[in-house]
Residue frames relative to the residue before (quaternion, step in Angstrom):
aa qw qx qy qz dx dy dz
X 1.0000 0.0000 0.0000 0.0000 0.00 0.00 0.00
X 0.1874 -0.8276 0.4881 0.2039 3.25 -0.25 1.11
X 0.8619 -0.2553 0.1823 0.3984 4.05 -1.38 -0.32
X 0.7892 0.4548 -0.1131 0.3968 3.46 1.48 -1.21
X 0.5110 0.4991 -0.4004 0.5739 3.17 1.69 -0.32
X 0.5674 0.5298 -0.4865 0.4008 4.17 0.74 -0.78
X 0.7059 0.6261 -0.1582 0.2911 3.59 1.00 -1.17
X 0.6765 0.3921 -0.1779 0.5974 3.15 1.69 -1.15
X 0.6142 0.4303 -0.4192 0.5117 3.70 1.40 0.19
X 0.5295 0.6212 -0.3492 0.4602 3.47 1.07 -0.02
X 0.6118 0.4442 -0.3213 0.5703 3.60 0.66 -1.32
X 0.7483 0.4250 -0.3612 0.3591 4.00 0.21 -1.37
X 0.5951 0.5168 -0.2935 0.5410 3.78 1.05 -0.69
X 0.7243 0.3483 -0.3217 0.5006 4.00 1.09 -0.31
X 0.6404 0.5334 -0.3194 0.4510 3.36 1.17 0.14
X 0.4920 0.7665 -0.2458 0.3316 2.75 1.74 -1.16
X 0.7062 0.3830 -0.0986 0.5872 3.30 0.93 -2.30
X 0.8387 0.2293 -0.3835 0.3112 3.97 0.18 -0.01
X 0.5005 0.4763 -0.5224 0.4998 3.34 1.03 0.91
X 0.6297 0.4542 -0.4576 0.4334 3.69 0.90 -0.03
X 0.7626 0.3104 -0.2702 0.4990 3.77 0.94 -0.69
X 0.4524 0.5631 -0.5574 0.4094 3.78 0.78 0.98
X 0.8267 0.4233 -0.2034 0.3098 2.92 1.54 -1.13
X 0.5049 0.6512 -0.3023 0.4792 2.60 1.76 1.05
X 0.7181 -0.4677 0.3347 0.3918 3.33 1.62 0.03
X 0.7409 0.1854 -0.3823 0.5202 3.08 1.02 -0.39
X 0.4063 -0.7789 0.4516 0.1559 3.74 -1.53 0.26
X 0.5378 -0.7601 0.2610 0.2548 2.60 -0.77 0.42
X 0.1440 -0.8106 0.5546 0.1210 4.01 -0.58 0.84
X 0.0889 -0.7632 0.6346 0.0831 3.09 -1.34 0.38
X 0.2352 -0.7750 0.5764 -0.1090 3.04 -0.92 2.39
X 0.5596 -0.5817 0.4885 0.3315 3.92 -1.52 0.29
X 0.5934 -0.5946 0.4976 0.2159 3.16 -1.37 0.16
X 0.7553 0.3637 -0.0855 0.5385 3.50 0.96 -0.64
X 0.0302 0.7968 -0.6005 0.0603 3.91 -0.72 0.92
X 0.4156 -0.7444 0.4716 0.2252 3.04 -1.32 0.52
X 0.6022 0.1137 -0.2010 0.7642 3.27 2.19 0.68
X 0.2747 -0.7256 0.6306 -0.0168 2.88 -2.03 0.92
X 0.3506 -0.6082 0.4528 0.5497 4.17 -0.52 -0.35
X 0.4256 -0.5934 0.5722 0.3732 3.21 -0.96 -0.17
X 0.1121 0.8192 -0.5522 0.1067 3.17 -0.82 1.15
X 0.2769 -0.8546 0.3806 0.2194 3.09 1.09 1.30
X 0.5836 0.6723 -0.2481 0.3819 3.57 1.17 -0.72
X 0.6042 0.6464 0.1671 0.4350 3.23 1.97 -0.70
X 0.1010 0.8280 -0.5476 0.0662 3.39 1.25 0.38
X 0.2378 -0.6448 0.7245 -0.0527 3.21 -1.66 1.56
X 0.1141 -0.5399 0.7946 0.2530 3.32 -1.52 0.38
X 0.4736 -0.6039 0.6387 -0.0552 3.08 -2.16 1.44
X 0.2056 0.7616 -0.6145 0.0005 3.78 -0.28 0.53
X 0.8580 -0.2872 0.0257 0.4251 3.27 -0.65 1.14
X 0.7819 -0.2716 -0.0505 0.5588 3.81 -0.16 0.03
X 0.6425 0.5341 -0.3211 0.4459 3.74 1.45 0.42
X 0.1247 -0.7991 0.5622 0.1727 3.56 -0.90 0.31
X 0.6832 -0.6001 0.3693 0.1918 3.38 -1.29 0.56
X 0.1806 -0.7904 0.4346 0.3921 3.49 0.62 0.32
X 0.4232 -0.7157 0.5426 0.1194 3.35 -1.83 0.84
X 0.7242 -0.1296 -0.0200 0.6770 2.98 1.90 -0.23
X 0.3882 -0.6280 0.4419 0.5096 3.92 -0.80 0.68
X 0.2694 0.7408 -0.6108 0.0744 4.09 0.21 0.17
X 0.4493 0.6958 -0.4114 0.3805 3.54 1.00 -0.55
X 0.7759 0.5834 0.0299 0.2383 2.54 0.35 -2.26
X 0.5746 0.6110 -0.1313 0.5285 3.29 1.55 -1.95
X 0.6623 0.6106 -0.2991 0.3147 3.41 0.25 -1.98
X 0.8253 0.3770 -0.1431 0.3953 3.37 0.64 -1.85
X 0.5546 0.5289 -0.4502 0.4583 3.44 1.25 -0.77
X 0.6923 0.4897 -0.4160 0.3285 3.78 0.94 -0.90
X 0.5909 0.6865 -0.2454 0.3455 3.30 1.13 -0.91
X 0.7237 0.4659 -0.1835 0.4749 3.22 1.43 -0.56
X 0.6697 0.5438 -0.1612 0.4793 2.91 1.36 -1.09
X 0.0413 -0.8555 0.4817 0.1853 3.21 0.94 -1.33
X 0.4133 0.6427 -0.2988 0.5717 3.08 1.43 1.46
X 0.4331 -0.7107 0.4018 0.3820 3.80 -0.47 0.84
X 0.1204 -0.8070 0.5489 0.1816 3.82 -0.84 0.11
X 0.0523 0.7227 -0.6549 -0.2147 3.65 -1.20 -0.37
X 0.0378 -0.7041 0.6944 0.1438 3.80 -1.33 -0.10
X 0.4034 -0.5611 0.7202 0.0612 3.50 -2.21 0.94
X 0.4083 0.7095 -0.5196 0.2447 3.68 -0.05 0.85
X 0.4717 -0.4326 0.6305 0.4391 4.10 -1.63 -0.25
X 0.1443 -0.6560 0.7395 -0.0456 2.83 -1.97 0.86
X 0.3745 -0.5714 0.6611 0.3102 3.96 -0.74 0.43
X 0.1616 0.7294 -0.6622 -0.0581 2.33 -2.53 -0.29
X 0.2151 -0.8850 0.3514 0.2168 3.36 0.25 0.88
X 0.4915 0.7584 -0.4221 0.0715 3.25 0.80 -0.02
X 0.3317 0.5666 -0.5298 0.5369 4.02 1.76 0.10
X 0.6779 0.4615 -0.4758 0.3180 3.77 0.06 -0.51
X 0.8352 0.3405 -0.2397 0.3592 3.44 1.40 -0.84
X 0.7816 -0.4090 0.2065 0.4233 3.14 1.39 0.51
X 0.6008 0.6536 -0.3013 0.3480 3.24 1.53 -1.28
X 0.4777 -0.7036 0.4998 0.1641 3.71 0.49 -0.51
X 0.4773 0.7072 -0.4530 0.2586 3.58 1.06 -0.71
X 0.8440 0.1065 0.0628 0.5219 3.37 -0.10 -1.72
X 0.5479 -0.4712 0.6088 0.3272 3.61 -1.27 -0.12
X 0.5405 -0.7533 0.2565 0.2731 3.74 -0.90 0.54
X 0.6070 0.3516 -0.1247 0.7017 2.88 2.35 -0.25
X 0.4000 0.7102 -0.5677 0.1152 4.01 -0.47 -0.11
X 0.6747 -0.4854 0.4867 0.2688 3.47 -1.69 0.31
X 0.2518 0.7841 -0.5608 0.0859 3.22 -0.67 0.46
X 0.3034 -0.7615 0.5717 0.0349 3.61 -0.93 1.49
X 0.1365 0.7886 -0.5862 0.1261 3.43 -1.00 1.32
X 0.0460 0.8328 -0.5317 0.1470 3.07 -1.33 1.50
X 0.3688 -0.7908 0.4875 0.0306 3.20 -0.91 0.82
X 0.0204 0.6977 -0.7143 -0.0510 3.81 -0.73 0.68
X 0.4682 -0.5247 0.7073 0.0726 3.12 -1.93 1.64
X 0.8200 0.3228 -0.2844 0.3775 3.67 -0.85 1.11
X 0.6207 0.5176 -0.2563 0.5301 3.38 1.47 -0.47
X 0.5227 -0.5834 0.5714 0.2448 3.22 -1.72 0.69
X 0.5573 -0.2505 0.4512 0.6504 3.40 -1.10 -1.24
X 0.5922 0.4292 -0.4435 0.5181 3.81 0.12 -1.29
X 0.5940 0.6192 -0.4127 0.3056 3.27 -0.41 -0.94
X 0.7521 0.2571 -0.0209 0.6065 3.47 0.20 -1.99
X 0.5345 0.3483 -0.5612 0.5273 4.25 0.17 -0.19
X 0.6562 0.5824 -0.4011 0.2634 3.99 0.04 -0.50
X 0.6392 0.4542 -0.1528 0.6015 3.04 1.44 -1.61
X 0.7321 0.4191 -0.3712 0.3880 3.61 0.61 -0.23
X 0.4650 0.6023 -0.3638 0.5372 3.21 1.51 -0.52
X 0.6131 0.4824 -0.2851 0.5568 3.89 0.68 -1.02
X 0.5998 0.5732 -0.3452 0.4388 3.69 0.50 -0.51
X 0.7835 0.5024 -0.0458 0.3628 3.37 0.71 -1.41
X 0.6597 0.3792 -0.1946 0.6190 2.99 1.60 -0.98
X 0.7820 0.2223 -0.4497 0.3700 3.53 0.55 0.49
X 0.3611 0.7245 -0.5135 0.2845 3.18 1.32 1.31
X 0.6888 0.5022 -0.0819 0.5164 2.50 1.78 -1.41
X 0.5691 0.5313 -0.4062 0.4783 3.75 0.91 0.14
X 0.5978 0.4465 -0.3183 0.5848 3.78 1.35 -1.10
X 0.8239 0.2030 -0.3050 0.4324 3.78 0.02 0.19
X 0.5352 -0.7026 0.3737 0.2834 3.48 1.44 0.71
X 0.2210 0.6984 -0.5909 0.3378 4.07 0.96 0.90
X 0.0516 0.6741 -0.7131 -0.1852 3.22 -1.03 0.25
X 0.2793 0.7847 -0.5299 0.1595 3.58 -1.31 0.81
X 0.4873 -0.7864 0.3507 0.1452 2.93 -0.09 1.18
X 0.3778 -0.7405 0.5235 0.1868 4.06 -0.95 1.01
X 0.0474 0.8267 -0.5406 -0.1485 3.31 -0.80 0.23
X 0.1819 -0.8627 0.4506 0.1398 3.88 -0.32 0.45
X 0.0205 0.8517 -0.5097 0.1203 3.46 -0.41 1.09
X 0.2739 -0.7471 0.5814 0.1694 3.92 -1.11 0.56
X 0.6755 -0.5444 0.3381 0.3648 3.61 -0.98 1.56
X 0.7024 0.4168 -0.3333 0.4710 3.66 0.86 -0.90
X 0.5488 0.6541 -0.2581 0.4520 3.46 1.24 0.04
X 0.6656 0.4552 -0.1718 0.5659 3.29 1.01 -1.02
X 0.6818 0.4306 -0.1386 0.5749 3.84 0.86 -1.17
X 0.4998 0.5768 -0.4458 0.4677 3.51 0.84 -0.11
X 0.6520 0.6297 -0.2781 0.3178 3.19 0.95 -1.46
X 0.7934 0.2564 -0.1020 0.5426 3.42 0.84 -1.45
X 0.6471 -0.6263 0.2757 0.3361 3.21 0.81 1.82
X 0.6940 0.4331 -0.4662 0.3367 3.98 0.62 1.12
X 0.5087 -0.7610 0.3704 0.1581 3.47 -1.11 0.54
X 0.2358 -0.8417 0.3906 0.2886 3.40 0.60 0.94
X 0.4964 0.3907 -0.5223 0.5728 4.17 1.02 0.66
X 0.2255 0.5842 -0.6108 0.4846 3.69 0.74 1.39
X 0.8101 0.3758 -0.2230 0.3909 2.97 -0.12 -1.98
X 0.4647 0.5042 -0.6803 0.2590 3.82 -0.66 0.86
X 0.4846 -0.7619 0.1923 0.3843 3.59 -0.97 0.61
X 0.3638 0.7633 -0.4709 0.2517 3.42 0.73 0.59
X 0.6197 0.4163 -0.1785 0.6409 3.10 1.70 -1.11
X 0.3174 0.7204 -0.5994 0.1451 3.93 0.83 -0.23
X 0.7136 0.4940 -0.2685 0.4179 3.82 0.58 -1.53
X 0.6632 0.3227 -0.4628 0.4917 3.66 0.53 -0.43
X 0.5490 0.5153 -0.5109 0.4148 3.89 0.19 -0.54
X 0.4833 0.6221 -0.4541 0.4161 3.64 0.57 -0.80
X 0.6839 0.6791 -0.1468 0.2229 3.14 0.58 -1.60
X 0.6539 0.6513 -0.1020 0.3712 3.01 1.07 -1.95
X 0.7906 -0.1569 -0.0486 0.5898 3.31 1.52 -0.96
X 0.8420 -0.3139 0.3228 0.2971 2.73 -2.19 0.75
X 0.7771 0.4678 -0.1958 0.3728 3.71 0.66 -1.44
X 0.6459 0.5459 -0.2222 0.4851 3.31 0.95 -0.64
X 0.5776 -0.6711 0.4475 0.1255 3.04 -1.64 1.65
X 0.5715 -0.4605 0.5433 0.4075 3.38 -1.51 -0.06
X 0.7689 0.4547 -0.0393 0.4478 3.37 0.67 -1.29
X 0.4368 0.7106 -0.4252 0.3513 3.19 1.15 -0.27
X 0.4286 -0.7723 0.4598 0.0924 3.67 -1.10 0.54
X 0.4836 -0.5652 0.3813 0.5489 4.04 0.12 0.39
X 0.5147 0.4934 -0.5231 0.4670 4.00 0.55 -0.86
X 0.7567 0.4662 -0.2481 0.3853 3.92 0.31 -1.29
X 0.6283 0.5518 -0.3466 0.4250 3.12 0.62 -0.88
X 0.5876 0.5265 -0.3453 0.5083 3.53 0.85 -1.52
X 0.6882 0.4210 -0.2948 0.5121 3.87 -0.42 -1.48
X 0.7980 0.2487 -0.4329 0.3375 3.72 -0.52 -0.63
X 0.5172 0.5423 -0.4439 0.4913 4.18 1.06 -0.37
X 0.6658 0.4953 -0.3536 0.4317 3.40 0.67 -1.24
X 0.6193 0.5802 -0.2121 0.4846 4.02 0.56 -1.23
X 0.7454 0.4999 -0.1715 0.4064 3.55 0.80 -1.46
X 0.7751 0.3349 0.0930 0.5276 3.21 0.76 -1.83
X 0.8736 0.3316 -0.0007 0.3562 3.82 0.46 -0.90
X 0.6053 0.5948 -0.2122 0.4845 3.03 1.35 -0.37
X 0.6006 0.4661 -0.3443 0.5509 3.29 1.02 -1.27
X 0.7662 0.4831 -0.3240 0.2731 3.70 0.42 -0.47
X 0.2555 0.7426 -0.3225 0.5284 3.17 1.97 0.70
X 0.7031 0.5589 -0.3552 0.2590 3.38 0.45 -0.99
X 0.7089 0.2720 -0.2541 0.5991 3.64 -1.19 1.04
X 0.7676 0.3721 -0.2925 0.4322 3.59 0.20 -1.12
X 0.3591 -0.5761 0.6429 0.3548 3.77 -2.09 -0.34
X 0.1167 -0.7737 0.6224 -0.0166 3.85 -0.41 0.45
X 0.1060 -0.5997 0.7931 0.0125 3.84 -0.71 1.00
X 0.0208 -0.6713 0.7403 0.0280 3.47 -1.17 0.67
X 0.1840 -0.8028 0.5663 0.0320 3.71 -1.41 0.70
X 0.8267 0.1884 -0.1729 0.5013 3.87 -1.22 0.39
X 0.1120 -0.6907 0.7144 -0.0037 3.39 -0.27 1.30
X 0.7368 -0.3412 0.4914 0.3151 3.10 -1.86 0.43
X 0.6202 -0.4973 0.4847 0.3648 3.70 -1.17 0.52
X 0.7212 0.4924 -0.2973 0.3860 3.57 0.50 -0.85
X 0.7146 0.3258 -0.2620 0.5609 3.85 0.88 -0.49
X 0.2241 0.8330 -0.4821 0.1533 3.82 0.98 0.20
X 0.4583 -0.7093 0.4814 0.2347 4.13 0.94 -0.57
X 0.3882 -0.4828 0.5567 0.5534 3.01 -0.22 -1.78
X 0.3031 0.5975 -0.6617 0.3366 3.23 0.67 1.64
X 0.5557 -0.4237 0.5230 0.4879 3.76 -1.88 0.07
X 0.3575 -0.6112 0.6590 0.2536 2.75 -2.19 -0.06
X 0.4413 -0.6378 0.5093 0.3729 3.13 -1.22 0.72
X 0.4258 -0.7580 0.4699 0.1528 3.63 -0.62 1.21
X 0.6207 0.4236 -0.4075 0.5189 3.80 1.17 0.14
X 0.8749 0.1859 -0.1145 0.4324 3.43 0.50 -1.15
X 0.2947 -0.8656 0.2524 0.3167 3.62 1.61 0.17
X 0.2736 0.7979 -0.3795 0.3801 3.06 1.31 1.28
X 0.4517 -0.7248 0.4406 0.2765 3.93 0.04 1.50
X 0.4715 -0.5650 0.6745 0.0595 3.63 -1.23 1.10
X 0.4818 0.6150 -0.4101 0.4707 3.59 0.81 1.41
X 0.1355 -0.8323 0.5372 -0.0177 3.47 -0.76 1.17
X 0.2500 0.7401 -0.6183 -0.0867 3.48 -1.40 -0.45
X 0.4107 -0.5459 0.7228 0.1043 2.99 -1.98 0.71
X 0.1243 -0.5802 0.8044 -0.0289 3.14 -1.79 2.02
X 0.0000 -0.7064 0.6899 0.1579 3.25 -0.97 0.28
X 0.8713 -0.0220 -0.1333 0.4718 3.90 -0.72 0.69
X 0.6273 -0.3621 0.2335 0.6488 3.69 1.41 1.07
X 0.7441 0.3196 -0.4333 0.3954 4.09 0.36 -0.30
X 0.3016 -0.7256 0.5395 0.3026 3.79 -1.10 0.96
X 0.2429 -0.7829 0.5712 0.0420 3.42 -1.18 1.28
X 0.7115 0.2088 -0.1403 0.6561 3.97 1.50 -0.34
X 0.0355 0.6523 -0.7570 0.0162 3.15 -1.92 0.73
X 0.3777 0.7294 -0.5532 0.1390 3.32 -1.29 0.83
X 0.2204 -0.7631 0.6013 0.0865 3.34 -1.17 0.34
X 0.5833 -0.4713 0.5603 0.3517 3.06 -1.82 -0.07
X 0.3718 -0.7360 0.4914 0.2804 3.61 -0.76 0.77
X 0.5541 -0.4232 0.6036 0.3867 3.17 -2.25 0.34
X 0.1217 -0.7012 0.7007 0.0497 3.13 -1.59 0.85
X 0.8034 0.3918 -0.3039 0.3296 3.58 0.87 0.77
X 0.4364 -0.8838 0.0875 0.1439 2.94 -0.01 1.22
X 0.4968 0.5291 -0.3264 0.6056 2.87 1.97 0.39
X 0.5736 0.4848 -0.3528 0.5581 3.78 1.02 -0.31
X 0.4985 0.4970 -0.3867 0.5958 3.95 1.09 -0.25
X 0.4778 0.5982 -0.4692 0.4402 3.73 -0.07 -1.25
X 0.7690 0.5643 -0.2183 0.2062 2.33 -0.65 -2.48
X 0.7926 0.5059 -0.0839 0.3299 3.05 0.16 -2.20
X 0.7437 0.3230 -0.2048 0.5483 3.55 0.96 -0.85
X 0.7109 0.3836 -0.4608 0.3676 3.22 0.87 0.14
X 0.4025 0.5917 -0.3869 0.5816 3.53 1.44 0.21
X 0.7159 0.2982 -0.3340 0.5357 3.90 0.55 -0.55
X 0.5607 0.6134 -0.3623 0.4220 3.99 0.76 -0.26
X 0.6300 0.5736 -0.1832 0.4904 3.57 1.60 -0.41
X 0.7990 0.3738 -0.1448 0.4482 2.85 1.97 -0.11
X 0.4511 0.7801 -0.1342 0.4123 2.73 1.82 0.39
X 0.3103 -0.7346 0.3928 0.4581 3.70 0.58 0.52
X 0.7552 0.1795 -0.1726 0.6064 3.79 0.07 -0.72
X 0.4397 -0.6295 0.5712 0.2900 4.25 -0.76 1.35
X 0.4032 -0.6788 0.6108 0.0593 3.78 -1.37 0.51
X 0.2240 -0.6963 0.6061 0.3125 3.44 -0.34 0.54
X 0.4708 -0.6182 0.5673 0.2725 3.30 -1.66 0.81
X 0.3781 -0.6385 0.6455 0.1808 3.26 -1.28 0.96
X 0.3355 -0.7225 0.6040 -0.0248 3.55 -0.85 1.19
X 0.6757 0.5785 -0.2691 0.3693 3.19 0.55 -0.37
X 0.7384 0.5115 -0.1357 0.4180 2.15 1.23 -2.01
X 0.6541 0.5438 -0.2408 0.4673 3.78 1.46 -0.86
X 0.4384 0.5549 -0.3598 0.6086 3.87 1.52 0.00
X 0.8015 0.3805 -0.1729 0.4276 3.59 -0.08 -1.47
X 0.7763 0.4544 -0.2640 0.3481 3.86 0.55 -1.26
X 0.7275 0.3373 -0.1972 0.5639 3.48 1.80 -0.64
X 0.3476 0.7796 -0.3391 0.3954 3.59 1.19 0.80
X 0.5640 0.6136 -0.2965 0.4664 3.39 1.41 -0.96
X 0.2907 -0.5210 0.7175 0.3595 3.76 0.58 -1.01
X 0.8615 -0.3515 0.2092 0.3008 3.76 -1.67 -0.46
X 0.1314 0.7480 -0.5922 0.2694 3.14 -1.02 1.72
X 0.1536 -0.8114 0.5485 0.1309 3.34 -1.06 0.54
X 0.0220 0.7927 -0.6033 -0.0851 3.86 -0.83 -0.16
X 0.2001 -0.6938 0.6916 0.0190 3.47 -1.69 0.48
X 0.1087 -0.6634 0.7145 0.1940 3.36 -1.22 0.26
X 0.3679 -0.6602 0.6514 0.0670 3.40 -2.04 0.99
X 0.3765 -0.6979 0.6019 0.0941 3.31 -1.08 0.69
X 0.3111 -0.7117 0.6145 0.1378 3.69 -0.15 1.29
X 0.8741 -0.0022 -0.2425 0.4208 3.45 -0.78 -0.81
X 0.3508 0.5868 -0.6206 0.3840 3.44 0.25 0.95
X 0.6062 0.6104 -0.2174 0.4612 3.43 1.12 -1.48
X 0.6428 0.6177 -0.1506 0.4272 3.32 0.63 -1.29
X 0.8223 0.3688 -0.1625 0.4017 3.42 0.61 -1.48
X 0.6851 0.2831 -0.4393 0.5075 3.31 1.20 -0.55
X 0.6174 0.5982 -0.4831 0.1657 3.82 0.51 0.13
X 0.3721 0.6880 -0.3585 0.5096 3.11 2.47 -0.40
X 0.3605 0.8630 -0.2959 0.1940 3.53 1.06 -1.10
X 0.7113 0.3902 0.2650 0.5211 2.11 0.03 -3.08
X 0.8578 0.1315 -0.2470 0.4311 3.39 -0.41 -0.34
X 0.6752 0.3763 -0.3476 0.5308 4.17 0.59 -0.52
X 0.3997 -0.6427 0.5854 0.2906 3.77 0.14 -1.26
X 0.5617 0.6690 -0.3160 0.3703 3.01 1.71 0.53
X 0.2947 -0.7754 0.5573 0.0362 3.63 -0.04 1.61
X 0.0522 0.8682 -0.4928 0.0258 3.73 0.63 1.51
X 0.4871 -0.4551 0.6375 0.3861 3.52 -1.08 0.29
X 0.3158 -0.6948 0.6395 0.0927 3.15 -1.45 1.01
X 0.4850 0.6999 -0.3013 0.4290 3.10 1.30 0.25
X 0.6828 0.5654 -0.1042 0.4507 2.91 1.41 -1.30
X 0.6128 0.5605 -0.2793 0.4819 3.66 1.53 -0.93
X 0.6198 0.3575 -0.3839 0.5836 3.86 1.34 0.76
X 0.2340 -0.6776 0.5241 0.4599 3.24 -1.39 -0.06
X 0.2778 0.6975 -0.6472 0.1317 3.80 0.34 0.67
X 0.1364 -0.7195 0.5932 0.3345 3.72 -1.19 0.03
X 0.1611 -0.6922 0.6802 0.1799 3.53 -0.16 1.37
């Protein structure tokens, strides 16, 4: 398969996803790449070019246009990340990434519509492959632990439990290295939407106010995660709050965008996700060519 067929399955797979989520209502905006603020998401490496920053995601951007509008949005754009600079490996330093938001929808709500999303990716290129849907307390249940463990009082006995795990190690760690260790491998071949993270890995998703369990989701599809999203914060002091608790963690503080915390939690109920494109792409080369592409290759950076 040579460069132009990858390309002309790309465009159809980018047309694909924004003729399915117009025809849902939501529309489509188109936002810059560069800001003169970001959120702090310490979680997030940014690259910083003189009094601008690169955007890590249009969410900034989206949040307020929704806030104003009071109207669902999505955008198709590049996003940065620095995180090849730090070693971490996660993302590529450039890549595509589609995010969108419906105004009216829970989490169910928006895991459904994304779930609809997926399945007519995977019907237009003829994949069969079954979905499976599961909740973190689900998955950890399996390997005989109880995610009301993970608070830090109990932090030292989890330590315990395994062999791999640090003194020093933090509940964020602790989670990720079980998950990596114990769960993941059971990913392979399969798609897997997983829901309600622990309180501690929450983003700037809500909590669920009975069982304090974040309103946050994603989609792996053959061990690689291609979606993240959540139900938003709809208060605007519990935003504050949150980002100014994640601004402490940030090597260089962030001014807080005010606006942005007035306008993004203004809407009442709404959810959003962002999609990885050439993630998408590569495992559909996958599946349907036999082509086990570097994802590296689906840019023209040379990292």
């Amino acid at each position: 398969m040579n460069w132009k067929e990858i390309f002309k399955i790309r465009e159809e797979l980018e047309n694909l996803v924004i003729k399915f989520l117009e025809s849902n209502d939501i529309k489509r905006a188109y936002v810059g790449i560069i800001s003169k603020n970001i959120l702090p998401e310490y979680y997030t490496p940014y690259y910083k070019l003189d009094k601008y920053y690169l955007l890590t995601s249009p969410e900034l951007y989206l949040k307020k246009l929704i806030g104003i509008e009071k109207e669902s949005f999505f955008s198709i754009g590049k996003v940065f990340r620095r995180e090849n600079d730090l070693n971490t490996g996660i993302h590529l330093p450039e890549f595509e990434m589609v995010e969108y938001y419906k105004i009216g929808y829970n989490l169910d709500q928006f895991i459904h519509l994304t779930y609809e999303l997926l399945k007519n990716v995977l019907e237009h290129f003829y994949i069969k492959k079954g979905i499976l849907f599961y909740t973190w307390r689900e998955l950890f249940n399996q390997i005989g632990i109880d995610l009301d463990l993970f608070a830090e009082k109990n932090r030292i006995d989890l330590v315990k439990k395994r062999d791999y795990l640090e003194e020093n190690d933090n509940l964020s760690e602790i989670f990720y290295k079980i998950f990596y260790n114990e769960i993941y491998p059971t990913f392979k071949n399969k798609i897997v939407f997983v829901k309600n993270y622990p309180y501690f890995e929450r983003a700037l998703s809500k909590l669920n106010k009975n069982t304090n369990e974040a309103l946050r989701f994603e989609v792996f599809w053959n061990q690689i995660e291609i979606i993240n999203g959540y139900e938003e914060i709809d208060d605007c002091n519990e935003l504050k709050t949150l980002l100014l608790e994640y601004n402490l963690k940030v090597s260089e503080p962030i001014e807080i965008d005010d606006e942005f915390i007035k306008l993004s939690t203004s809407v009442g109920l709404y959810s959003g996700a962002s999609l990885g494109m050439d993630r998408l792409l590569k495992l559909i080369l996958k599946e349907t060519k036999d082509i086990d592409l570097d994802i590296k290759k689906l840019t023209f950076i040379d990292i």
